[in-house]
Structure formats: C-alpha cells, structure tokens
N, CA, C and O atoms as a MOPAC input file, in Angstrom:
PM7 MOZYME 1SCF
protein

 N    106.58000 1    44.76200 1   106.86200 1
 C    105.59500 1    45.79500 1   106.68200 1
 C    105.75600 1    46.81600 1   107.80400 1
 O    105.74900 1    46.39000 1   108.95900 1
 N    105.92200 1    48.30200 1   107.54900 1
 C    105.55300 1    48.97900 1   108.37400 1
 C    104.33400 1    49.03700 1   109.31100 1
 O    103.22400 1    48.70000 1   108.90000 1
 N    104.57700 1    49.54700 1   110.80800 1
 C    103.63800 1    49.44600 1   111.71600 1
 C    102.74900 1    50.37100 1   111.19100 1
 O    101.56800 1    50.02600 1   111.23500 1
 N    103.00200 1    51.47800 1   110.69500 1
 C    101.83700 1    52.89100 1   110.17700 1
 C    101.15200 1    51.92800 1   109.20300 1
 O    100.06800 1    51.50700 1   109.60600 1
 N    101.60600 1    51.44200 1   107.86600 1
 C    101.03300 1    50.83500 1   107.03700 1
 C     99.85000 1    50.02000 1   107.14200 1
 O     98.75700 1    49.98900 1   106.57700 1
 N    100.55000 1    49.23500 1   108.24300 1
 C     99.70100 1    47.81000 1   108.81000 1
 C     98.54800 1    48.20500 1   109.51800 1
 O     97.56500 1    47.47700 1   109.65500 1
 N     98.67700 1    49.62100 1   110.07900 1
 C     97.38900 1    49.79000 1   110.80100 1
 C     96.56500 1    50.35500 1   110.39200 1
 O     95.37600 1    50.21300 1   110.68000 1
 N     97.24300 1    51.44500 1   109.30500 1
 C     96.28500 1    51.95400 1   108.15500 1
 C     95.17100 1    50.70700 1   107.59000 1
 O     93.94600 1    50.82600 1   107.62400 1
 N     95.77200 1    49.74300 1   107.17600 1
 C     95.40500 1    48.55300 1   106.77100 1
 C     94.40900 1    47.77500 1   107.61700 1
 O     93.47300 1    47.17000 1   107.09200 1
 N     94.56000 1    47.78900 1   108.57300 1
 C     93.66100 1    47.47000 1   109.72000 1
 C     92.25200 1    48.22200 1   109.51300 1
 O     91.15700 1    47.92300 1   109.03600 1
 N     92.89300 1    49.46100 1   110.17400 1
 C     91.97600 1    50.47800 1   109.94100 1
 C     90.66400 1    50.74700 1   108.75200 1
 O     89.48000 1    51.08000 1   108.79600 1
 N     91.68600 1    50.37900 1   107.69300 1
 C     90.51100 1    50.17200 1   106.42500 1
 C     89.34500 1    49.01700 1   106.63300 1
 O     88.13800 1    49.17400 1   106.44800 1
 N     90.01000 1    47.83700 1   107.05900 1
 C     89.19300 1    46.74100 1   107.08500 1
 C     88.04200 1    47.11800 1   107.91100 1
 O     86.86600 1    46.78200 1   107.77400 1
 N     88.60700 1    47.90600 1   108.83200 1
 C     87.25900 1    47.90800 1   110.07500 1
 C     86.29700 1    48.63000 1   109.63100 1
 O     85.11600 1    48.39300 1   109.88600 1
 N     86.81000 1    49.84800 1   108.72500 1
 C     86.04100 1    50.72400 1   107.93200 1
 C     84.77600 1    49.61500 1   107.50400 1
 O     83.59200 1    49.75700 1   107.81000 1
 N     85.22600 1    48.75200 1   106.90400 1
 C     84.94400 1    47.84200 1   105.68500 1
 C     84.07300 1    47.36900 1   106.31900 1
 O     82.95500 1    47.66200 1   105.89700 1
 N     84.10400 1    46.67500 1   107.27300 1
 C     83.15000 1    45.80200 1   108.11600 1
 C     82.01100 1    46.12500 1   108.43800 1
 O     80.88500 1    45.62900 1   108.39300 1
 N     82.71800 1    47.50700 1   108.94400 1
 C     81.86600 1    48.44000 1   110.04200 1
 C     80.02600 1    49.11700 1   109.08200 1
 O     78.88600 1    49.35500 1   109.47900 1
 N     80.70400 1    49.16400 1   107.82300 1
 C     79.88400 1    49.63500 1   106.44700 1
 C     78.89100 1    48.11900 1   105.96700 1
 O     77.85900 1    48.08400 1   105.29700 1
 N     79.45500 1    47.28400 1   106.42800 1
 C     78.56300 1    46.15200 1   105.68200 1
 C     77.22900 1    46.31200 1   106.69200 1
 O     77.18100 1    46.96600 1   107.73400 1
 N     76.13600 1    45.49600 1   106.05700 1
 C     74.85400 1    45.24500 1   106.40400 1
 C     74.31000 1    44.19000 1   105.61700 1
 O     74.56200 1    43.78500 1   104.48200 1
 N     73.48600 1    43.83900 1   106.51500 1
 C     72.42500 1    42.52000 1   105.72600 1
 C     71.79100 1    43.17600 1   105.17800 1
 O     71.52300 1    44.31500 1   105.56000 1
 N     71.31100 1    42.58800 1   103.99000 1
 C     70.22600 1    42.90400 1   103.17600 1
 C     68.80300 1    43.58900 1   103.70500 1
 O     68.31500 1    43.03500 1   104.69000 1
 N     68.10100 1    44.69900 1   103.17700 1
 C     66.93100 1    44.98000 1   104.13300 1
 C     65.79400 1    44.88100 1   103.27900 1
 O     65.82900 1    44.60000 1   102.08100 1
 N     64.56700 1    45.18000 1   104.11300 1
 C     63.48500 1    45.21900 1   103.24700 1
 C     63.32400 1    46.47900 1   102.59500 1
 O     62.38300 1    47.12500 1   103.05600 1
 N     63.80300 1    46.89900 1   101.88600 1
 C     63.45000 1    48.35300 1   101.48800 1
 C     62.31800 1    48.44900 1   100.14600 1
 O     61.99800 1    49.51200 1    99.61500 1
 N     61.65700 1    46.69800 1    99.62900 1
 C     60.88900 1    47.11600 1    98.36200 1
 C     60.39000 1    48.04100 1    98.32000 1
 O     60.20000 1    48.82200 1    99.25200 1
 N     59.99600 1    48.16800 1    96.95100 1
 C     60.36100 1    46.94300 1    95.70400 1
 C     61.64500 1    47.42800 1    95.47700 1
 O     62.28000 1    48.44300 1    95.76300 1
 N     61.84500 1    46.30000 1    94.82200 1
 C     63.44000 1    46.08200 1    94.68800 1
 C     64.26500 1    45.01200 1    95.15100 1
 O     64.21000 1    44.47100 1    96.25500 1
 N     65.42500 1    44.62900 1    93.71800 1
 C     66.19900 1    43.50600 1    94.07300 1
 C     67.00900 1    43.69900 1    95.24000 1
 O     67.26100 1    44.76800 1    95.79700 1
 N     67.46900 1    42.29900 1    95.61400 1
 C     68.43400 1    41.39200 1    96.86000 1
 C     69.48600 1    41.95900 1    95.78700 1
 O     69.38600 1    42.21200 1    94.58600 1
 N     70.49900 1    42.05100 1    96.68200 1
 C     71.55000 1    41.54300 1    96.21700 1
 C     72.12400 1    39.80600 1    96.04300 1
 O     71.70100 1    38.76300 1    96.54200 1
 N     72.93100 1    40.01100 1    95.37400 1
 C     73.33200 1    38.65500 1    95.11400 1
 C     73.67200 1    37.95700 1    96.60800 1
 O     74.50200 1    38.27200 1    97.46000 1
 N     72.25700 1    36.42100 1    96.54300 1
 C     72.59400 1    35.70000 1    97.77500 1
 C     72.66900 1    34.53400 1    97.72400 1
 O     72.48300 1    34.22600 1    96.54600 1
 N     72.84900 1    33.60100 1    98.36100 1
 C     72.65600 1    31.92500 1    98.52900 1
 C     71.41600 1    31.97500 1    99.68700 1
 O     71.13900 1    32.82400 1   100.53500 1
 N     70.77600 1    30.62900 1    99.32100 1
 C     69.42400 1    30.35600 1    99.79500 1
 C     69.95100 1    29.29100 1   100.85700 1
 O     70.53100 1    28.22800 1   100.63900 1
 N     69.62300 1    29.81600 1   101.94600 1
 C     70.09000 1    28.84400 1   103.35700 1
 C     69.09400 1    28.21600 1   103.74300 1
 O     69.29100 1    27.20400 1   104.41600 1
 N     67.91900 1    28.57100 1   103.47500 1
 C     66.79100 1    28.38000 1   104.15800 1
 C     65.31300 1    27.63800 1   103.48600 1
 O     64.41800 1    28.42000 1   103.80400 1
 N     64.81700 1    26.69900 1   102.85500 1
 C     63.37700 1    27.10700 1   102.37000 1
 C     62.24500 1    25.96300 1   102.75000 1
 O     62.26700 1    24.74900 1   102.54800 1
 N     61.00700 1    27.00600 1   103.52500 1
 C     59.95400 1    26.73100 1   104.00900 1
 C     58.99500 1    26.80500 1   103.29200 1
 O     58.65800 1    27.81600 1   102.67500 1
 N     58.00600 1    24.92100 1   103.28000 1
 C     56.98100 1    25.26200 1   102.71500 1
 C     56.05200 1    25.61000 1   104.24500 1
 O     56.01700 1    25.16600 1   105.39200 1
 N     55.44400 1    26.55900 1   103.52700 1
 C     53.76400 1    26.74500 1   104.59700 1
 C     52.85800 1    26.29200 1   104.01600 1
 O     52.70400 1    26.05900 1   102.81800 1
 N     51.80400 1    26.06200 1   105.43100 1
 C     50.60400 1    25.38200 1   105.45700 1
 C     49.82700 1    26.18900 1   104.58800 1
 O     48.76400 1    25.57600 1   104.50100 1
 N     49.76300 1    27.02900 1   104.02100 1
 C     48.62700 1    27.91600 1   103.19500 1
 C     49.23000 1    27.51600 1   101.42800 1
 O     48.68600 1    28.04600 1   100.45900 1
 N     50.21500 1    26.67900 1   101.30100 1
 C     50.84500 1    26.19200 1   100.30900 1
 C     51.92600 1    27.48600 1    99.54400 1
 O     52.12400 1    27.71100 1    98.35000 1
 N     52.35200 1    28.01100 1   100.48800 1
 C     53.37800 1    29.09200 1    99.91400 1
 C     54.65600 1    28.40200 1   100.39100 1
 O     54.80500 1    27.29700 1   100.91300 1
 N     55.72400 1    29.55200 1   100.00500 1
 C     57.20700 1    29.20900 1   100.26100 1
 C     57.70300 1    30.39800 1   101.28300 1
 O     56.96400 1    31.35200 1   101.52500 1
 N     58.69900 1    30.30100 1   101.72500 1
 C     59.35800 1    30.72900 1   102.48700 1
 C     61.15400 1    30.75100 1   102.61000 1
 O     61.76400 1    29.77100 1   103.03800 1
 N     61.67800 1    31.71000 1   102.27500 1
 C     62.91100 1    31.49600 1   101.69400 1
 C     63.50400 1    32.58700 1   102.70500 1
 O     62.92400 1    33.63500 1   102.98700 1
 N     65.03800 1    32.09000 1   103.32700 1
 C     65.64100 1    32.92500 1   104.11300 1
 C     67.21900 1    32.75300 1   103.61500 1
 O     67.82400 1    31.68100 1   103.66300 1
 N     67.71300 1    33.86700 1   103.18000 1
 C     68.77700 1    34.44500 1   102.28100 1
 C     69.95000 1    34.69000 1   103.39700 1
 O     69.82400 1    34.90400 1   104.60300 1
 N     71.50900 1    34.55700 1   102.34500 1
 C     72.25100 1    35.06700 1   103.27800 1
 C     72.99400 1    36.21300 1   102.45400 1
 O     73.30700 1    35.72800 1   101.36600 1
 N     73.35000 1    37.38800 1   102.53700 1
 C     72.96200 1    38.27100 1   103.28600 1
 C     71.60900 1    38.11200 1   103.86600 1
 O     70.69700 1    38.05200 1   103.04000 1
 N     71.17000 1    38.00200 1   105.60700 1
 C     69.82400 1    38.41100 1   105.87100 1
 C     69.28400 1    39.83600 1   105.51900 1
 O     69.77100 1    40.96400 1   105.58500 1
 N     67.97800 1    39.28300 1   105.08500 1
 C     66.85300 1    40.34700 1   105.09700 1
 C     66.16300 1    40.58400 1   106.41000 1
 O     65.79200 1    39.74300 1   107.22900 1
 N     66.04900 1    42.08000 1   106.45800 1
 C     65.32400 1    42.24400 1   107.43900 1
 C     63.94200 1    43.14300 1   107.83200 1
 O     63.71200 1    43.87300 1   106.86800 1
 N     63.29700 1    43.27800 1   108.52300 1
 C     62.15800 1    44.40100 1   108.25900 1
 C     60.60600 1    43.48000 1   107.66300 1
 O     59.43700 1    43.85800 1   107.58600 1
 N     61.36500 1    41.96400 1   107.27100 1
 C     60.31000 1    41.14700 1   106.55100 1
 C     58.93400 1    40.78400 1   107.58400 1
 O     58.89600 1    40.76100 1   108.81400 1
 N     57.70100 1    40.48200 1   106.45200 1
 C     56.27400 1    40.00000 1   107.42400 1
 C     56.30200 1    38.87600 1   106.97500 1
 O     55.35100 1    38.66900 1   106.22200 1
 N     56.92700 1    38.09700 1   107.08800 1
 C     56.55100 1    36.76600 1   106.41600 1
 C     55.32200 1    35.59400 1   106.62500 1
 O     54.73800 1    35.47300 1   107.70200 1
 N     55.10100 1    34.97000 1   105.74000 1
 C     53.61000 1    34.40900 1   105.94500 1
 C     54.03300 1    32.89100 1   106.81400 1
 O     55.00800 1    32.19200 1   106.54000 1
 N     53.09900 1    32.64000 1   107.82800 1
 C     53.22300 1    32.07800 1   108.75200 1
 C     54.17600 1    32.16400 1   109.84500 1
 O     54.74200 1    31.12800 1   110.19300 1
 N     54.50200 1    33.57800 1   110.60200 1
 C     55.24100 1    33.78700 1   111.24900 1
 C     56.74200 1    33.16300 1   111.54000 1
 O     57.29600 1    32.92900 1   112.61400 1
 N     57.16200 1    32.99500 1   110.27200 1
 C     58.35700 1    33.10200 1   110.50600 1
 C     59.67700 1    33.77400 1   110.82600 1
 O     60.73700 1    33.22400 1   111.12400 1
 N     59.36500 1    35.31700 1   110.68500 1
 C     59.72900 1    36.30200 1   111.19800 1
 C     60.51900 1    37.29600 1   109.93500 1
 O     60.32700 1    37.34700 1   108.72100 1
 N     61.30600 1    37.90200 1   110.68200 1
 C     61.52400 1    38.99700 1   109.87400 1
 C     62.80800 1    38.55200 1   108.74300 1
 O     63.32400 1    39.31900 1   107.93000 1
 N     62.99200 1    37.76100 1   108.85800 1
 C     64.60600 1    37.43500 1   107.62200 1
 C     64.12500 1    36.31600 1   106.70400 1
 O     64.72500 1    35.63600 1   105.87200 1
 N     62.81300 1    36.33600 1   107.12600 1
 C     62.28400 1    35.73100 1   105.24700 1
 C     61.27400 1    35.94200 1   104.51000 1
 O     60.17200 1    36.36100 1   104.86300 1
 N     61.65100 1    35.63800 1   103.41000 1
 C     60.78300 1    36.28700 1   101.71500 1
 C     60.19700 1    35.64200 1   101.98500 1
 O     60.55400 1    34.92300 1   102.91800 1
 N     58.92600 1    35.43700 1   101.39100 1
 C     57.55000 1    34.72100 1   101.20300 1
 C     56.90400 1    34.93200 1    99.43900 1
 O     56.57600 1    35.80900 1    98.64000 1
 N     56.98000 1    33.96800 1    99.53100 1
 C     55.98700 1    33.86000 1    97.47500 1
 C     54.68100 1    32.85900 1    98.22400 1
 O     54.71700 1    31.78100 1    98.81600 1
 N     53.93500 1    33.48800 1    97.98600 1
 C     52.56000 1    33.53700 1    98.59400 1
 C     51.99500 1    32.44700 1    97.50300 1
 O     52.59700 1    32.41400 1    96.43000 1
 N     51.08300 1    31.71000 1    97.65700 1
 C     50.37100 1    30.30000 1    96.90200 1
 C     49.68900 1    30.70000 1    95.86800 1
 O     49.49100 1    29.91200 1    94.94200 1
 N     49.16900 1    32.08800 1    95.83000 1
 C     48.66600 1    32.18800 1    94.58400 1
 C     49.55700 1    33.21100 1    93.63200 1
 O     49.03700 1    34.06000 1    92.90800 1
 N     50.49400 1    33.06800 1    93.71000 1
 C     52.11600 1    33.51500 1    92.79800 1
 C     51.58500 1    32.41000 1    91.82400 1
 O     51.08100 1    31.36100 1    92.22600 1
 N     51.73100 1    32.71700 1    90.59600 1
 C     51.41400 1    32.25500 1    89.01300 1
 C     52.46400 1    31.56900 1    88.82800 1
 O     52.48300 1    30.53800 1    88.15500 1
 N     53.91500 1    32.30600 1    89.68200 1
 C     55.56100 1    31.23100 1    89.24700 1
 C     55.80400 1    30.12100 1    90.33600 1
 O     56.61300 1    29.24800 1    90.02200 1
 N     55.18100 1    30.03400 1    91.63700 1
 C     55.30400 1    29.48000 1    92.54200 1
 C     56.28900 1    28.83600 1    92.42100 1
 O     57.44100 1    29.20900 1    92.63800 1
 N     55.84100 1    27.56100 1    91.97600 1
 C     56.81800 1    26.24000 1    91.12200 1
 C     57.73500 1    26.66700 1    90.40100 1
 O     58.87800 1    26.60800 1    90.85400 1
 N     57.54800 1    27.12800 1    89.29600 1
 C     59.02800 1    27.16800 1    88.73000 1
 C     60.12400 1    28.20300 1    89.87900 1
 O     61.34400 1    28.21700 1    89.71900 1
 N     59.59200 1    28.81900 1    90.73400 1
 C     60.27900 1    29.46200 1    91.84000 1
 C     60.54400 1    28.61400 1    93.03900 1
 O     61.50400 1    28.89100 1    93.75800 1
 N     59.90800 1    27.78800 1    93.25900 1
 C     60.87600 1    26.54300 1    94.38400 1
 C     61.45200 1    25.83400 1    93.36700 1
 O     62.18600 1    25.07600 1    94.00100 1
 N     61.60900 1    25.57400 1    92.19800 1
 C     62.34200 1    24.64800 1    91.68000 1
 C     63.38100 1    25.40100 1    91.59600 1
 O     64.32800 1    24.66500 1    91.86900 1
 N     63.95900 1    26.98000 1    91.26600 1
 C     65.09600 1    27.55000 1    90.88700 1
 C     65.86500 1    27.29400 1    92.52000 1
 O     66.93100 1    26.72300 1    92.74500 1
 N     64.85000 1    27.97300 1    93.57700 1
 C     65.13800 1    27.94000 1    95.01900 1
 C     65.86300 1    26.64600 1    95.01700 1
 O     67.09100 1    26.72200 1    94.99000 1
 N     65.09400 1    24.99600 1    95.05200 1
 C     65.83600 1    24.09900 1    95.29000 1
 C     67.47000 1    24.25100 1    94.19100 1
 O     68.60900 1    24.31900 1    94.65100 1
 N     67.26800 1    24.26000 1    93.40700 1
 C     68.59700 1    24.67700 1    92.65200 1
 C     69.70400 1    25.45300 1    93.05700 1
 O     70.88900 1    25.14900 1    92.92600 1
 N     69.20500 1    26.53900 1    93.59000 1
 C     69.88800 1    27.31200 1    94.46700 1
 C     70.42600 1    27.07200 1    95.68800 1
 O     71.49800 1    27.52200 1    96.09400 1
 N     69.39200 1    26.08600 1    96.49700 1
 C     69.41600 1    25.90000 1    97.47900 1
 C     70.88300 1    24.56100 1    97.77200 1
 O     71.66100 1    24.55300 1    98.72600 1
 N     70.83900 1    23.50200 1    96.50800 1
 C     71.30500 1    22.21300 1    96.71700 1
 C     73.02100 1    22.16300 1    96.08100 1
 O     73.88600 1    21.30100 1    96.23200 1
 N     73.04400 1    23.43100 1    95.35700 1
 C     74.00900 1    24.01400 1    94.52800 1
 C     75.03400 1    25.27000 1    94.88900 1
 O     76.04300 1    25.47800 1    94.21500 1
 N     74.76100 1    25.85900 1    95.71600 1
 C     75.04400 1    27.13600 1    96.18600 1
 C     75.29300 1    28.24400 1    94.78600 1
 O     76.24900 1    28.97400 1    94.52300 1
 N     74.45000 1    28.08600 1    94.31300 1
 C     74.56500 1    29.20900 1    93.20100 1
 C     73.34000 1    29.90300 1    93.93700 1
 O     72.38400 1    29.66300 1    94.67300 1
 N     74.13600 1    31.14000 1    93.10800 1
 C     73.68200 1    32.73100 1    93.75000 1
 C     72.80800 1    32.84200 1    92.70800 1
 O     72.88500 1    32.49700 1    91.52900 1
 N     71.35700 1    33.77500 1    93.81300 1
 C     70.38700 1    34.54100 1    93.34400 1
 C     69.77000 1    35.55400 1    94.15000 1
 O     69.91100 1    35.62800 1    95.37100 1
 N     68.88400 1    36.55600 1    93.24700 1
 C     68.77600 1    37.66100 1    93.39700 1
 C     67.25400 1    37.65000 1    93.51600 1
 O     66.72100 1    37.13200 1    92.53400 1
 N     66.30400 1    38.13800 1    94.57700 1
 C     65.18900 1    38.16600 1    94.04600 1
 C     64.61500 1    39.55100 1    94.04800 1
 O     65.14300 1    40.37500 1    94.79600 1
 N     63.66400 1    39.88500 1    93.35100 1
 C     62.96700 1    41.00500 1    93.51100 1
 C     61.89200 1    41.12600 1    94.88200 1
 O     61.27500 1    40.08200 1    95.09400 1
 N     61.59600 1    42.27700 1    95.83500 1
 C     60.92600 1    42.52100 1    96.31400 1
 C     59.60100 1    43.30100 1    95.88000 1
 O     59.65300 1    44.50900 1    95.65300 1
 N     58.33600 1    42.52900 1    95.76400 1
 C     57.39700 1    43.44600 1    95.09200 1
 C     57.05900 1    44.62400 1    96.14400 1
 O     56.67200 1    45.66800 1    95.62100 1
 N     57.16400 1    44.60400 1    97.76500 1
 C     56.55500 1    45.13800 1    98.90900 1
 C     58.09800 1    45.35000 1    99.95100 1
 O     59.18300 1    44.77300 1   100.01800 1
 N     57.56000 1    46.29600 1   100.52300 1
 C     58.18600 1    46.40300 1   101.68200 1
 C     57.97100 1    44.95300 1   102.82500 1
 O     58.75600 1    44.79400 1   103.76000 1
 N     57.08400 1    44.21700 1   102.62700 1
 C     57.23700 1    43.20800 1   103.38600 1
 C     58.06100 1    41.83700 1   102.90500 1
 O     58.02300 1    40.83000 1   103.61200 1
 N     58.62800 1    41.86100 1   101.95200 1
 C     59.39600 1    40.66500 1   101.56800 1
 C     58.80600 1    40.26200 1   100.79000 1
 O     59.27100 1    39.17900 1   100.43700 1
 N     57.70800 1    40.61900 1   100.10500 1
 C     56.98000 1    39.55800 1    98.74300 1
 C     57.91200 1    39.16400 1    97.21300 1
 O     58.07900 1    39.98100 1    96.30700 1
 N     58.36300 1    37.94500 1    97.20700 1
 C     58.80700 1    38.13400 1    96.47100 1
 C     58.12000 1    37.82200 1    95.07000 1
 O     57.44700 1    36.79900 1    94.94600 1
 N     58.30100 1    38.74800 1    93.97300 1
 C     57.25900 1    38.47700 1    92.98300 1
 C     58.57900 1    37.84600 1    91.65900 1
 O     58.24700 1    37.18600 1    90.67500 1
 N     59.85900 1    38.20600 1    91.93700 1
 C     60.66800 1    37.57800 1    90.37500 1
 C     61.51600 1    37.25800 1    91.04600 1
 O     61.55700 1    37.72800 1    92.18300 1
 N     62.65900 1    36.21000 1    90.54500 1
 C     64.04900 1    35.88100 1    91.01800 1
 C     64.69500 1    35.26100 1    90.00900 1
 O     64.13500 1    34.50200 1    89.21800 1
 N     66.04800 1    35.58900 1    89.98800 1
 C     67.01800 1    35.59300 1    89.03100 1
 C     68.06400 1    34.54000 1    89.83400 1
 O     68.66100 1    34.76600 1    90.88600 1
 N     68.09300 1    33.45600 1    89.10200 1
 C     69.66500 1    32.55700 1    89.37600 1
 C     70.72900 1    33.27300 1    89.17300 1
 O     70.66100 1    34.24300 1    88.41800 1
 N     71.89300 1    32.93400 1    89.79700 1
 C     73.17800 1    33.95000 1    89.60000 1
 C     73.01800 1    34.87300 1    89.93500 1
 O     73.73400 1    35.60800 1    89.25400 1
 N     72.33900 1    35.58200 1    90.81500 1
 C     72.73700 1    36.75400 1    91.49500 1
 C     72.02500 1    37.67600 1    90.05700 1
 O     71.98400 1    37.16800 1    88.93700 1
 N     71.56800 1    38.91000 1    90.32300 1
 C     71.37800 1    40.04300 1    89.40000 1
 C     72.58800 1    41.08700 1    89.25500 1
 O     72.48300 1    42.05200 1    88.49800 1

C-alpha cells in the first residue's frame, strides 16, 4: 500500500471517530439502535436502564445519574418493558427506545433496534 493512501486512510478513520458520539438526550425521540448493559430496579418500583451507546443529559429517577432511561412505576407497559429489557439484556439483541422528555423518560421500546 502506498504511504499517501494509507494515511489518507488513517485520516478518514480519525474523521470517523472523531464524528461519533453517545447517544444524547435530545427527546422525544428514538435511541438509536443499542444493547442494554445496565438494568435497575428502584425503590419507587420503576426501572432504570443504561444503554450502550451512552445517553446523556438524563434525570434519572433515584439518582442514578445522567446515562440512564427511567420508565417510571406508573408506565401502563412497565412489565412487559423489563421483560423485553431482560431479553435484551440476557441476549444481546438490540433495541431502540423512545424518549417521551428531554429527561430520559422512556415511554415505548422496540427489540432490534428501530
């Protein structure tokens, strides 16, 4: 391989890198497609889910800080939403969730990534 080539090549990657970011809070609005590294139950009987790409910018319930979603106890899907989570979680299949808020609420989530 040429040295010009190779560094062009270089060069791109760093581009590449340099452009990535974790996921942010920008709700509403979906995650991109993630795996679930993380999931907390809280004492107020909610969940707590921390994604990889991290999220950031999040209020999450019971101070867990800023890189996790929260589905709050009186969410109507709760359950069937830690059950996809554990699925997600035990499987590494990708999902996507919706942000209802700028603080991480998550109100829908999609297995397989959206």
């Amino acid at each position: 391989m040429k040295r010009t080539s190779r560094i062009a090549g270089l060069t791109l990657l760093a581009a590449t890198f340099a452009t990535m970011s974790p996921a942010t809070a920008q709700g509403p609005g979906w995650t991109v497609s993630s795996t679930v590294v993380r999931i907390v139950n809280t004492a107020n009987g909610g969940v707590n889910v921390r994604l990889s790409p991290d999220l950031t910018g999040c209020t999450s319930q019971s101070g867990y800080g800023a890189v996790y979603a929260s589905i709050y106890p009186d969410h109507p899907g709760l359950n069937r939403m830690k059950a996809d989570l554990l699925v997600a979680f035990t499987t590494g299949m990708r999902i996507s969730v919706y942000l209802s808020d700028a603080t991480c609420t998550v109100g829908e989530l999609t297995l397989d990534g959206y």
